[in-house]
FIKOLZA-1660 file (N, C-alpha, C; in steps of 0.1 Angstrom, whole numbers, plus 5000, padded with zeros to 4 digits):
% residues 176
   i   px   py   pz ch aa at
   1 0667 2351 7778  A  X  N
   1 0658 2362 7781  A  X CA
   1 0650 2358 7794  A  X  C
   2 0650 2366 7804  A  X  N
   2 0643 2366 7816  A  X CA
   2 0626 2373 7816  A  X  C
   3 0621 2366 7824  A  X  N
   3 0605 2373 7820  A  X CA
   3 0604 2378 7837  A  X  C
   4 0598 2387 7839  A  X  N
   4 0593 2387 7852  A  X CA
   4 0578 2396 7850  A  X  C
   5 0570 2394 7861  A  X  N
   5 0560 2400 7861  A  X CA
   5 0556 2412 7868  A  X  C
   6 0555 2419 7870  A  X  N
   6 0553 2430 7889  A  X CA
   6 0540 2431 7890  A  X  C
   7 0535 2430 7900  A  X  N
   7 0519 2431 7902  A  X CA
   7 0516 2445 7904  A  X  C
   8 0509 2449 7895  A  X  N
   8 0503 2464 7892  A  X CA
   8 0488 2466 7899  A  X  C
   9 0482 2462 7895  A  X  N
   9 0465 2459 7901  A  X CA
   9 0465 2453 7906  A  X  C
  10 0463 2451 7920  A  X  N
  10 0458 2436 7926  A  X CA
  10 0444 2431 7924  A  X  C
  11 0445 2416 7928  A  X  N
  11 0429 2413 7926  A  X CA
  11 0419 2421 7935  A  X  C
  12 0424 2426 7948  A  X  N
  12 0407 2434 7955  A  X CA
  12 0409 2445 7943  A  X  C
  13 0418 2453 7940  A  X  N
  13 0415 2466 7935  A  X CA
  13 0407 2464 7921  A  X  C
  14 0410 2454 7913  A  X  N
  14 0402 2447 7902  A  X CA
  14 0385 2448 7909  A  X  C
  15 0385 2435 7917  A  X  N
  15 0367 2436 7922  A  X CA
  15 0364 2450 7928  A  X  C
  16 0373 2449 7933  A  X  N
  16 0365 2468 7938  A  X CA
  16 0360 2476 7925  A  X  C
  17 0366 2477 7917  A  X  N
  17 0367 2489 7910  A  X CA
  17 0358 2482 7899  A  X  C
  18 0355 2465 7891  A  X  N
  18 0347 2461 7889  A  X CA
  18 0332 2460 7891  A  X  C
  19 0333 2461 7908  A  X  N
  19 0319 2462 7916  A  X CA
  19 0315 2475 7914  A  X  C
  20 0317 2490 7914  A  X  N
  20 0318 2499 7911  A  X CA
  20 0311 2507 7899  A  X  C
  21 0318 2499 7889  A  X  N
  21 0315 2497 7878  A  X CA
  21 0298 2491 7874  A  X  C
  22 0302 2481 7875  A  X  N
  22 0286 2475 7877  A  X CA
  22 0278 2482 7882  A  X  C
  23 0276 2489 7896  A  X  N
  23 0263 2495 7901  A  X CA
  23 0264 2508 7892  A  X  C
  24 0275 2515 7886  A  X  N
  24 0267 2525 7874  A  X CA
  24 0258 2521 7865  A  X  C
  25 0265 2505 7861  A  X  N
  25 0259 2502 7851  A  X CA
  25 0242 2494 7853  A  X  C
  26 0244 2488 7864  A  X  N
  26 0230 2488 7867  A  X CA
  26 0222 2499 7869  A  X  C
  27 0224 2513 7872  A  X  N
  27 0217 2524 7875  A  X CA
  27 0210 2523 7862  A  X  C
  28 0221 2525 7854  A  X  N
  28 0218 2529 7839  A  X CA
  28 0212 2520 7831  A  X  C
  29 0211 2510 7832  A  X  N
  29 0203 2500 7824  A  X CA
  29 0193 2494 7829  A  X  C
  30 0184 2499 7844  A  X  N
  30 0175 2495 7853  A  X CA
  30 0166 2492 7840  A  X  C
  31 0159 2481 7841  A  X  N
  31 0147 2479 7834  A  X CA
  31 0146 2478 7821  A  X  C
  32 0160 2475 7814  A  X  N
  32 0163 2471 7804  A  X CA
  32 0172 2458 7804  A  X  C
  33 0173 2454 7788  A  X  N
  33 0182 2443 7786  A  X CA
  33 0192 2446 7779  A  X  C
  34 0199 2442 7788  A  X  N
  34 0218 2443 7779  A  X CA
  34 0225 2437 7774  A  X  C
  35 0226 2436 7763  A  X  N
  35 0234 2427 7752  A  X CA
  35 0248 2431 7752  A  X  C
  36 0255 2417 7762  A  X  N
  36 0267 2425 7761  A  X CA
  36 0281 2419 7751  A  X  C
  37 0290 2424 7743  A  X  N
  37 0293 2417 7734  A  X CA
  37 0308 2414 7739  A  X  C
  38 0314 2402 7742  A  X  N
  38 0329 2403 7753  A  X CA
  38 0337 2402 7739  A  X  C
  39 0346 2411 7736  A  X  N
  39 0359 2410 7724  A  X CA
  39 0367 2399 7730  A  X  C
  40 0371 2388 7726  A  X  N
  40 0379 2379 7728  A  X CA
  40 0394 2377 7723  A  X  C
  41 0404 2378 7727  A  X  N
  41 0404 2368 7739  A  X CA
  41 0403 2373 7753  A  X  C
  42 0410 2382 7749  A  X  N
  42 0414 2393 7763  A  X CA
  42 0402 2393 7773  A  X  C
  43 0393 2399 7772  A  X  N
  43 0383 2401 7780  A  X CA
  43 0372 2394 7787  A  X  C
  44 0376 2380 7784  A  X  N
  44 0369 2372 7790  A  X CA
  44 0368 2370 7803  A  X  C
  45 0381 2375 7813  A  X  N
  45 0379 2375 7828  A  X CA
  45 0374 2383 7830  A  X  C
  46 0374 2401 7824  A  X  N
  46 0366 2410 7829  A  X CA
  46 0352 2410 7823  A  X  C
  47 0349 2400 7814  A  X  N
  47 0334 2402 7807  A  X CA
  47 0327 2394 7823  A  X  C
  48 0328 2381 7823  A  X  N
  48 0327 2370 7831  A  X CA
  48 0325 2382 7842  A  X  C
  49 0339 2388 7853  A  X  N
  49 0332 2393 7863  A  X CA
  49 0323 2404 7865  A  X  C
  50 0325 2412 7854  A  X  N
  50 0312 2422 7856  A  X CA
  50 0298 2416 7851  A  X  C
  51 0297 2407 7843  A  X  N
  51 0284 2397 7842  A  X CA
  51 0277 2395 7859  A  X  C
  52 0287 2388 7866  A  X  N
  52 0282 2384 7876  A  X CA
  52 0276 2395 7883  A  X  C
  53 0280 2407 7887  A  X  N
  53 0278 2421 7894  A  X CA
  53 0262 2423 7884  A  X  C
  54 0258 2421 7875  A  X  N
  54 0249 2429 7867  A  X CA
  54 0234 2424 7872  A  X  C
  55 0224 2434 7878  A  X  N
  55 0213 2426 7881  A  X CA
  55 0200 2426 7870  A  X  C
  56 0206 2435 7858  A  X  N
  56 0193 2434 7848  A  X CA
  56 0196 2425 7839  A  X  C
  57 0183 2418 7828  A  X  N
  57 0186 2411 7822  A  X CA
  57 0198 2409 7809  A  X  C
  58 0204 2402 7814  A  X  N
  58 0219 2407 7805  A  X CA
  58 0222 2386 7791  A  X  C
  59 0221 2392 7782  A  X  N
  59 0227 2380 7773  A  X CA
  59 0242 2384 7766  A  X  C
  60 0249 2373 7763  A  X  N
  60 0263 2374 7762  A  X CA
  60 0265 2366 7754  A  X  C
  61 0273 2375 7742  A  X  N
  61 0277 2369 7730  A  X CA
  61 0292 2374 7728  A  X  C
  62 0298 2373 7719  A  X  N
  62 0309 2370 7715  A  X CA
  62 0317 2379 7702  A  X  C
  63 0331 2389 7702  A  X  N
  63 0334 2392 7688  A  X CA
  63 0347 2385 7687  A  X  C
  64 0356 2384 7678  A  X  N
  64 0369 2383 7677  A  X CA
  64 0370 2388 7667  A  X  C
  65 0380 2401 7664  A  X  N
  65 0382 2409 7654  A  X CA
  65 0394 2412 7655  A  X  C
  66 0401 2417 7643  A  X  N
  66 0419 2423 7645  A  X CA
  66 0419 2434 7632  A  X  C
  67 0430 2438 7634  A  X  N
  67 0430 2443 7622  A  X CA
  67 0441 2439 7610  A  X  C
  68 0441 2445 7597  A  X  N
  68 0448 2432 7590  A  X CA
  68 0455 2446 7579  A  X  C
  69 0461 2439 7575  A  X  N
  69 0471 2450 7561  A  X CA
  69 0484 2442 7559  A  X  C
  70 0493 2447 7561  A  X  N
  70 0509 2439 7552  A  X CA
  70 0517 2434 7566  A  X  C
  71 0508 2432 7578  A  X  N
  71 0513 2430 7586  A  X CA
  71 0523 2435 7597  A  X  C
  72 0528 2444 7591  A  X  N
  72 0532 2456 7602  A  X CA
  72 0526 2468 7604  A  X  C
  73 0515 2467 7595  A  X  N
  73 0503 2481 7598  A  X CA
  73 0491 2481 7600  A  X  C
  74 0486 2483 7599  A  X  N
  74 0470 2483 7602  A  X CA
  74 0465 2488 7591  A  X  C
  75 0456 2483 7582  A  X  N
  75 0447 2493 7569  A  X CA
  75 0440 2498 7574  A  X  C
  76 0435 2493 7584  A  X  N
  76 0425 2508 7590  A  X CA
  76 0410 2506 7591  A  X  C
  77 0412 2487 7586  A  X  N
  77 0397 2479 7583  A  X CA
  77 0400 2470 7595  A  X  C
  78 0390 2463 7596  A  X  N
  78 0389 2455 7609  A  X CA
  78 0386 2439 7598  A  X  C
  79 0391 2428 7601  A  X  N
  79 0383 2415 7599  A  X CA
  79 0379 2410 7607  A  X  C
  80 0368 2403 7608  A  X  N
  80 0355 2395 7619  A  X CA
  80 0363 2379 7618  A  X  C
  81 0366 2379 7628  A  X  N
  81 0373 2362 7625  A  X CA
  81 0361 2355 7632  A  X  C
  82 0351 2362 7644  A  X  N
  82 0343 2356 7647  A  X CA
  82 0327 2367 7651  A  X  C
  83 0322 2366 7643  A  X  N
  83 0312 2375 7646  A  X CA
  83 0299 2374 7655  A  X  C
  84 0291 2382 7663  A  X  N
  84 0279 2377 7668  A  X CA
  84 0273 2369 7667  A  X  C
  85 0269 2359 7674  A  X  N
  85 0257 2350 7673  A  X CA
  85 0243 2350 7667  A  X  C
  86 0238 2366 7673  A  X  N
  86 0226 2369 7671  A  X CA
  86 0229 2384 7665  A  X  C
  87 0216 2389 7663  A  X  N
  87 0217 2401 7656  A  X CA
  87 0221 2416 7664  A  X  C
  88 0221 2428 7663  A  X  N
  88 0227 2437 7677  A  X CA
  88 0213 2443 7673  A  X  C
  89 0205 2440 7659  A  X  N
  89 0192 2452 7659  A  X CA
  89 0187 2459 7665  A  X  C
  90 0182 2472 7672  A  X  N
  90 0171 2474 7682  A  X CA
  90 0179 2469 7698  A  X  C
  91 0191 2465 7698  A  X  N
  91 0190 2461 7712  A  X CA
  91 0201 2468 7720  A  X  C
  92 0200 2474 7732  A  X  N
  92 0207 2482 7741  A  X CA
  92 0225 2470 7741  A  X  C
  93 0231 2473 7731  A  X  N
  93 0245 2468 7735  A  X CA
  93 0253 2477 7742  A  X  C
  94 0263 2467 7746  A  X  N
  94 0277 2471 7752  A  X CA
  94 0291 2466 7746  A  X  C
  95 0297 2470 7744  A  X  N
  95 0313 2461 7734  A  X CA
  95 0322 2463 7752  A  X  C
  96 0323 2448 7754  A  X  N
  96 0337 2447 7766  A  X CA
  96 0347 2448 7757  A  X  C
  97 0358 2458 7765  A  X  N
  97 0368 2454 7760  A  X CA
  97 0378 2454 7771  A  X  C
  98 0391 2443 7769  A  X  N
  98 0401 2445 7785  A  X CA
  98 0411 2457 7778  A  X  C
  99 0411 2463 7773  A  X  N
  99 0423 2475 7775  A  X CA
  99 0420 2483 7758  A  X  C
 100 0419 2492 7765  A  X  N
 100 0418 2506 7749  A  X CA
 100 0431 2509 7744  A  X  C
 101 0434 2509 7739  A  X  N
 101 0454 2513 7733  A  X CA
 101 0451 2522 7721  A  X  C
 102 0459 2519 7708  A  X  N
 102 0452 2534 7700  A  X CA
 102 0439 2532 7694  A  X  C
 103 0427 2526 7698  A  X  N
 103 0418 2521 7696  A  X CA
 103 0414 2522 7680  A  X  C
 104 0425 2517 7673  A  X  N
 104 0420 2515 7659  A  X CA
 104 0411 2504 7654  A  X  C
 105 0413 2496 7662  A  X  N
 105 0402 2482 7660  A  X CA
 105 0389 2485 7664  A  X  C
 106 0386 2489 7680  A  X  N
 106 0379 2494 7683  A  X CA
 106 0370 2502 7679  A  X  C
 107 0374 2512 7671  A  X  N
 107 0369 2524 7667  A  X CA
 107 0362 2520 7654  A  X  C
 108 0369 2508 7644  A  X  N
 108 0361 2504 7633  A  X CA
 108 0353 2496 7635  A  X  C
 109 0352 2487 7653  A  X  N
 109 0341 2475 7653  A  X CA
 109 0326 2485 7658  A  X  C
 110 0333 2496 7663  A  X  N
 110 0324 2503 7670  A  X CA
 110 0319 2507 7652  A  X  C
 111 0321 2514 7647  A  X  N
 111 0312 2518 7632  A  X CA
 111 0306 2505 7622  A  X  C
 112 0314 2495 7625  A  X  N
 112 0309 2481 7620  A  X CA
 112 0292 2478 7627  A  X  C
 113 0290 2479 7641  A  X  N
 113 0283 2475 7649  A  X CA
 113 0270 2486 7644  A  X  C
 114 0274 2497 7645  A  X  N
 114 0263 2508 7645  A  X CA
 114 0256 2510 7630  A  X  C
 115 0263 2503 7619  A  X  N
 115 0255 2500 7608  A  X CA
 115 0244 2490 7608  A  X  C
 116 0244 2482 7622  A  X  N
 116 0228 2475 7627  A  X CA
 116 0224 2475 7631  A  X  C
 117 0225 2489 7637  A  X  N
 117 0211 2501 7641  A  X CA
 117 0207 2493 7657  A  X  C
 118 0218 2494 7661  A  X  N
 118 0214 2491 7679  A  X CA
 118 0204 2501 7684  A  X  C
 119 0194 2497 7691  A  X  N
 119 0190 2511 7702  A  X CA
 119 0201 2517 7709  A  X  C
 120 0213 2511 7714  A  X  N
 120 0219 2522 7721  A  X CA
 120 0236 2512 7722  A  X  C
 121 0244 2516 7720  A  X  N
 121 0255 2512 7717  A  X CA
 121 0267 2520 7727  A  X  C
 122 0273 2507 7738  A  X  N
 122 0285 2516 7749  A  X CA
 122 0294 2509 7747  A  X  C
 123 0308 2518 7753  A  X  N
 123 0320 2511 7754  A  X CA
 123 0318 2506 7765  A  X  C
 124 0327 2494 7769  A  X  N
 124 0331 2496 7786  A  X CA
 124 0349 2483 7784  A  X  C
 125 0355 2495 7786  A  X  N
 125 0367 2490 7791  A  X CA
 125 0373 2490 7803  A  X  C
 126 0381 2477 7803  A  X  N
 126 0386 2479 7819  A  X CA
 126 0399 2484 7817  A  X  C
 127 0408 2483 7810  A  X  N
 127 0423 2490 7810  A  X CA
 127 0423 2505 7800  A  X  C
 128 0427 2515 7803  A  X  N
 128 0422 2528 7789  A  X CA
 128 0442 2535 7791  A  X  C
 129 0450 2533 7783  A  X  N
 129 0455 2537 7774  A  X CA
 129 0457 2550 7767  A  X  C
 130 0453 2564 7778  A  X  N
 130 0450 2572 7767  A  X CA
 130 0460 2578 7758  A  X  C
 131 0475 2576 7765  A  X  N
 131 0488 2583 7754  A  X CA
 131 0491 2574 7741  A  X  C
 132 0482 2564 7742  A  X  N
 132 0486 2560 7727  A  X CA
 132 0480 2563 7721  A  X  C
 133 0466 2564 7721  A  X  N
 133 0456 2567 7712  A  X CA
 133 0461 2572 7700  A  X  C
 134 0454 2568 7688  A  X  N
 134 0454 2573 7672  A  X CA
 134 0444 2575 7671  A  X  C
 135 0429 2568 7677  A  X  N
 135 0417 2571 7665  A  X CA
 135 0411 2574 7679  A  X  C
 136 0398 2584 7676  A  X  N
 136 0389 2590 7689  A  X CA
 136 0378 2577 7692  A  X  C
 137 0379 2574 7704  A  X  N
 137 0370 2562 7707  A  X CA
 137 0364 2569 7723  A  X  C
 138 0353 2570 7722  A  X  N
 138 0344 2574 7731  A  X CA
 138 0340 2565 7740  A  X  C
 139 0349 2561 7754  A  X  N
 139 0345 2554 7764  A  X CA
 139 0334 2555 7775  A  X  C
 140 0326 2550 7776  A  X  N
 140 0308 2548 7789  A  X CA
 140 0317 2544 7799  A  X  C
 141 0317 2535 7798  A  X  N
 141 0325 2530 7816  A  X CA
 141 0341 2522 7814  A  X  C
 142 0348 2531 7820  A  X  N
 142 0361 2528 7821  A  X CA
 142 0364 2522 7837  A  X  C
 143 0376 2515 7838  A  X  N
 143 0379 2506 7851  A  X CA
 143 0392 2514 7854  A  X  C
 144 0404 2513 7845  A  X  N
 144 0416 2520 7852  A  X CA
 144 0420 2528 7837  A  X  C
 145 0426 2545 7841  A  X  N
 145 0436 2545 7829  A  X CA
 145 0452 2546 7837  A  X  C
 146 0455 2532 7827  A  X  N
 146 0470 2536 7829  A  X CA
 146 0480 2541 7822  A  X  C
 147 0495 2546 7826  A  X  N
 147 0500 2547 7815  A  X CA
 147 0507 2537 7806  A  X  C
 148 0518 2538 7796  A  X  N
 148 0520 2532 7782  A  X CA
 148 0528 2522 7793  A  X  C
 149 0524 2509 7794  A  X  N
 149 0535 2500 7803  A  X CA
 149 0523 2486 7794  A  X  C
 150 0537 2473 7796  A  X  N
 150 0531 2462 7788  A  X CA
 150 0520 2453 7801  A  X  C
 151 0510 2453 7797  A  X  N
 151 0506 2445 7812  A  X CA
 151 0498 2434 7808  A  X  C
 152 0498 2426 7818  A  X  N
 152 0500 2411 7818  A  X CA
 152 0488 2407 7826  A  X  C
 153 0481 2396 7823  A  X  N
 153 0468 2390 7836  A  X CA
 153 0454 2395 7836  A  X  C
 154 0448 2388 7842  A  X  N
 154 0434 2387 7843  A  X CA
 154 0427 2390 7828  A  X  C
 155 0430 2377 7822  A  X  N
 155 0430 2381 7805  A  X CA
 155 0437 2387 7795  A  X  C
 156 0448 2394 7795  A  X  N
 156 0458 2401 7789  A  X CA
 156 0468 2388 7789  A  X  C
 157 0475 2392 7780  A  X  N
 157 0487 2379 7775  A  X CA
 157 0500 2387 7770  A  X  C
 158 0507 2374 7768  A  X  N
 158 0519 2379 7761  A  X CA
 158 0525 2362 7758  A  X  C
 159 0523 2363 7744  A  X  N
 159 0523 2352 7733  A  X CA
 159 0516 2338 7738  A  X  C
 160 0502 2347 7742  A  X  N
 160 0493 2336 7747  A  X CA
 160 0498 2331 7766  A  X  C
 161 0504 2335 7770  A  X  N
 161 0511 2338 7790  A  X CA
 161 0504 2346 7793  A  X  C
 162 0503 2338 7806  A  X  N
 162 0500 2348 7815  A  X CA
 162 0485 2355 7821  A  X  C
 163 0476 2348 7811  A  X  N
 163 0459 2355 7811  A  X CA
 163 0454 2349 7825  A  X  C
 164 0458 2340 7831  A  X  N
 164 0448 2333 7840  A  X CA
 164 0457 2340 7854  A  X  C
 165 0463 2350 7856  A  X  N
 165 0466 2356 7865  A  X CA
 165 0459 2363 7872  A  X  C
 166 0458 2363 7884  A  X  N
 166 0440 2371 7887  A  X CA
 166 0446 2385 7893  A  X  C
 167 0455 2390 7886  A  X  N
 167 0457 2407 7886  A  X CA
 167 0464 2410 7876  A  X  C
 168 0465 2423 7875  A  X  N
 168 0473 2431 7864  A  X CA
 168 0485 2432 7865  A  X  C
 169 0494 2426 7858  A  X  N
 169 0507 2426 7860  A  X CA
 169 0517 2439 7850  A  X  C
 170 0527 2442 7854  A  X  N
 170 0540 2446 7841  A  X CA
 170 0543 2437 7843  A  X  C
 171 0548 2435 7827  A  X  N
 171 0556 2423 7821  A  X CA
 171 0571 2433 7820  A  X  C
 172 0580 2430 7822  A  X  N
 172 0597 2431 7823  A  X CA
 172 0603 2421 7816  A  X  C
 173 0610 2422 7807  A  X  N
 173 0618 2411 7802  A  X CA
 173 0631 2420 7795  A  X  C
 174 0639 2410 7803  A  X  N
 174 0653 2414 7804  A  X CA
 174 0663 2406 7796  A  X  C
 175 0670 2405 7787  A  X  N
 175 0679 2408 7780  A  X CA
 175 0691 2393 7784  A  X  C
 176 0695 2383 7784  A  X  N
 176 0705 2376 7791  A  X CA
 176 0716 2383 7786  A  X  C
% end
């Protein structure tokens, strides 16, 4: 089996469109504090750079969630393999995520979250996916939508490869 990668995003078009991103989001959170929560693993290169772009006061905590059933399906519940640190009470969150796909996970962390009565609760994804979609997930700040292709880098994987690539790749793998 051959792997190859193609570079889809490059790294300026990433910071560009990252930097971008950020000054909405500072517009919008002037004079507040943002609790932003990075879903792990994936999104740690894009939590990390739009952190740095953000000029209001911003704390950063952590989810790791999947979803779980007989293993080739989804039940439709989410498990917390690693949950918040602190509480989301009362506080202006954000859920990073690197890529929306049928946002089934998503969609239950997002109703998991909002049973702790945040003051104000956003998406912000960098990769959006919208032809797969199964469940309605209402995205605040989106970075790229692409279409249904496997992509690779700047936190995205493929069986744990590949995340420390500092652009968005298609993954190709070809058949010997």
């Amino acid at each position: 089996m051959k792997e190859t990668v193609e570079v889809f995003i490059p790294e300026e078009n990433l910071n560009r469109r990252i930097g971008e991103m950020a000054a909405v989001i500072n517009n919008d959170y002037k004079g507040k504090t943002l609790h932003i929560i990075c879903i792990l693993k994936g999104s740690i290169f894009f939590t990390c750079e739009l952190a740095k772009r953000l000029d209001m006061p911003v704390k950063i905590d952590f989810m790791q969630v999947s979803s779980y059933g007989d293993g080739m399906q989804s039940s439709g519940k989410i498990k917390i393999i690693k949950d918040t640190d602190s509480p989301v009470t009362g506080k202006h969150i954000m859920i990073i995520e690197d890529i929306l796909d049928s946002g089934r996970t998503l969609s239950k962390l997002i109703e998991y979250l909002k049973e702790a009565e945040p003051a104000s609760l956003a998406v912000c994804t960098l990769l959006d996916k919208p032809s797969r979609r199964e469940y309605p997930v209402a995205v605040d700040y989106n970075g790229f939508e692409i279409e249904d292709e496997f992509v690779v880098g700047f936190g995205l994987d493929y069986a744990q490869r590949y995340r420390n690539l500092p652009y968005i790749g298609i993954l190709k793998i070809e058949q010997d």
